[in-house]
C-alpha positions in Angstrom: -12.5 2.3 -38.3 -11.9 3.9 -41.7 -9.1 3.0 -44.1 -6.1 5.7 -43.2 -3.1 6.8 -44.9 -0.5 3.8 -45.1 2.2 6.0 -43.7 0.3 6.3 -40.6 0.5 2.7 -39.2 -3.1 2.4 -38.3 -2.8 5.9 -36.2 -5.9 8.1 -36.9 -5.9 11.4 -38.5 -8.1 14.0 -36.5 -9.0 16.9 -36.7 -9.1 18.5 -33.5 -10.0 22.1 -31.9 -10.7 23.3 -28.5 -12.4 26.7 -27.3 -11.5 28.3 -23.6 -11.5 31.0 -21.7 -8.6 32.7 -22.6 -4.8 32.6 -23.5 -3.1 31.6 -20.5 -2.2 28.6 -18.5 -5.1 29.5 -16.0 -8.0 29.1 -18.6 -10.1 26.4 -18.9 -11.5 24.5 -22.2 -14.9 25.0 -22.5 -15.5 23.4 -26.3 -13.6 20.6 -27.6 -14.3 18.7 -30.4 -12.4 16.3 -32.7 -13.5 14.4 -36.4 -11.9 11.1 -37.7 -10.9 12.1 -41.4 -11.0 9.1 -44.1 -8.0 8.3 -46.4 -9.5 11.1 -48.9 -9.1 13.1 -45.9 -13.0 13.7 -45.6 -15.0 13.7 -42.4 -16.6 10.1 -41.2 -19.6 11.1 -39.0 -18.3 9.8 -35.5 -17.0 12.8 -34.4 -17.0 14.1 -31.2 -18.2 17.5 -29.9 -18.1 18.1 -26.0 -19.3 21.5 -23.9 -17.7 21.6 -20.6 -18.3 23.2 -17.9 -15.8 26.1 -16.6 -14.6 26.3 -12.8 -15.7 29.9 -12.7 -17.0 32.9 -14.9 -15.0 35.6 -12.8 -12.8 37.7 -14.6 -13.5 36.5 -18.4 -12.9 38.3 -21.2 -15.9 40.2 -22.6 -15.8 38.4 -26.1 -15.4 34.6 -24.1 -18.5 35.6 -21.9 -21.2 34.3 -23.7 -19.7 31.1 -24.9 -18.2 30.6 -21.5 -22.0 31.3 -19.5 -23.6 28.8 -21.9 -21.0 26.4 -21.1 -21.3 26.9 -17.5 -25.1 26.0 -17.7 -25.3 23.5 -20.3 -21.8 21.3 -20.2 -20.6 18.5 -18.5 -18.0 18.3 -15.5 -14.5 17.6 -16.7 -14.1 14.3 -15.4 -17.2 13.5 -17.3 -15.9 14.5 -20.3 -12.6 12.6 -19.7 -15.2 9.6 -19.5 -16.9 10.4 -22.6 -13.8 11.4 -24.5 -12.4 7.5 -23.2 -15.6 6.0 -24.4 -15.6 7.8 -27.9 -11.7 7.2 -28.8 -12.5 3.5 -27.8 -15.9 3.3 -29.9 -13.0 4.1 -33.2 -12.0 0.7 -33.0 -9.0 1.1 -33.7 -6.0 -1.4 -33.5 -4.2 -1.9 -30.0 -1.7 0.0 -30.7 -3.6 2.6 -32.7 -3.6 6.5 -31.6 -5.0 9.7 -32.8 -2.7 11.9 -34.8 -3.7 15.8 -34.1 -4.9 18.2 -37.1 -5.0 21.4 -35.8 -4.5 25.0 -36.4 -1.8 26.3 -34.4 -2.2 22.7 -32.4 1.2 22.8 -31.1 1.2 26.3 -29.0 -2.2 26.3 -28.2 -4.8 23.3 -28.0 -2.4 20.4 -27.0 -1.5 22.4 -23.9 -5.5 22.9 -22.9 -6.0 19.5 -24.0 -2.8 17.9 -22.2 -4.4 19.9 -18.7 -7.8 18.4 -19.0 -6.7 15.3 -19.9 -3.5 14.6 -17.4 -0.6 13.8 -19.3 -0.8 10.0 -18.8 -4.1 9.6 -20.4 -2.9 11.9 -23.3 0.2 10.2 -24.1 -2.0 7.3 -24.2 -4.3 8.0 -26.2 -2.7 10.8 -28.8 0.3 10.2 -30.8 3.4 13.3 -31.0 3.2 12.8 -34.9 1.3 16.3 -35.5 0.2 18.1 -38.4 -0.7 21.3 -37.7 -1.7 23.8 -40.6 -0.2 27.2 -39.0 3.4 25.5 -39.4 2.4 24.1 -43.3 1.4 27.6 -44.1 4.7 29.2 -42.8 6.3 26.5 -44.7 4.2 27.3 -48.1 5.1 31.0 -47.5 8.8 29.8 -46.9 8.9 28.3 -50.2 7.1 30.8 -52.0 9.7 33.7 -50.4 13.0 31.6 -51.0 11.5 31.0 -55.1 11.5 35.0 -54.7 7.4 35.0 -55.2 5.2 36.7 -52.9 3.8 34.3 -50.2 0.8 32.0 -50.9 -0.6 33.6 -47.1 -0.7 37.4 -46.2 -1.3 36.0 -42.3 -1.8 32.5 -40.9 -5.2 32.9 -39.4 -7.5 30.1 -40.2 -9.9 32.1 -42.0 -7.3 33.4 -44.3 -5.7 30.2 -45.0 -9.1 29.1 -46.1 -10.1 31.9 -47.8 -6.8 31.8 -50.0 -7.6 28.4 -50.8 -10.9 29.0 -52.4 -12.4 27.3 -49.1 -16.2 28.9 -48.5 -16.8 29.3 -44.4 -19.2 31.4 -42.6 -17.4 33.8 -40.2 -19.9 33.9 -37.8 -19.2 30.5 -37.2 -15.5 30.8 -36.2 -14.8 30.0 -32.8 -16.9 26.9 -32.2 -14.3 24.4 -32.2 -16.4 21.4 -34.1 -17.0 24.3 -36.8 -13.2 25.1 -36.6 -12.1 21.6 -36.6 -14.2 21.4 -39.7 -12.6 24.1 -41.5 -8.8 23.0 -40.6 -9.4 19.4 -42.0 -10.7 21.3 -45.6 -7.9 23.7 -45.2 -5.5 20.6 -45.2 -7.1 18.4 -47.7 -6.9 22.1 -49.9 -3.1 21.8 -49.0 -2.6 18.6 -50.5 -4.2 19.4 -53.5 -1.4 22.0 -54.4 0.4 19.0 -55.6 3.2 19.7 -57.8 2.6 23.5 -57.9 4.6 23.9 -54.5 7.1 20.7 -55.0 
């Protein structure tokens, strides 16, 4: 297991990001993908990246179809990802008591819920801790700060891609969307965060 920020207790920082079908309750994950981050918040290179297979293709969205047709013919069942995902966390070797702690981008309204479905609640209490950091509320915060100081705000919108391209982060945008790619992106977003230092404290 790599060496982790003291305040987390052993827990694992993650990045984490999932890709479905749509917006509501009633979609599936297709894409879900999640990389350990070192104490210099970098990327160790056991991460996982899982394709699973939807129920159905009926009534998709025309801009989920293709991602959601190759995940119907090349993932795995759900349960079988449940497996691997079990397998994975438990290859992390972490201590007993240790769980993941979610980075994600807009994590709290959107890919805990998918994630929480697919799992079942027990095995995701179990294996995920509620400490989140998710860097859609730091970059309301940042432009909180900025507008109370009476400056214009660090973010004109909290899409990924803007956050990142405000911090000087290089992505390519035909990449967005595939959740290890995203997951990538958030963690450098975050470890851009951090290095704002004293300019927003």
């Amino acid at each position: 297991m790599p060496r982790t920020f003291l305040n987390l207790s052993q827990h694992l920082l993650v990045a984490i990001d999932c890709e479905t079908t749509g917006l509501t309750e009633e979609s599936e994950i297709i894409q879900v993908s999640a990389i350990p981050l070192d104490s210099s918040l970098n990327p160790t290179a056991n991460h996982l990246d899982l394709v699973i297979r939807p129920s159905t293709l009926d009534g998709l969205p025309p801009k989920v179809q293709r991602a959601a047709s190759q995940a119907h013919k090349l993932g795995m069942d759900p349960e079988e990802a449940v497996n691997v995902f079990i397998r994975w966390y438990n290859n992390l070797h972490m201590v007993e008591w240790g769980r993941i702690v979610p980075l994600g981008h807009n994590y709290l309204r959107f890919d805990e819920g998918f994630i929480r479905r697919w799992l079942g609640d027990f095995t995701y209490d179990f294996y995920f801790h509620s400490m989140v950091r998710d860097t859609i509320v730091i970059g309301g915060w940042l432009n909180d700060f900025d507008d109370y100081h009476a400056r214009t705000p660090m973010f004109p919108d909290l899409k990924l891609p803007t956050m990142a391209r405000v911090l000087g982060i290089d992505f390519d945008s035909q990449s967005l969307h595939n959740s290890l790619y995203d997951a990538n992106l958030t963690a450098q977003v975050y470890k851009a965060i951090m290095k704002l230092g004293d300019t927003k404290l």
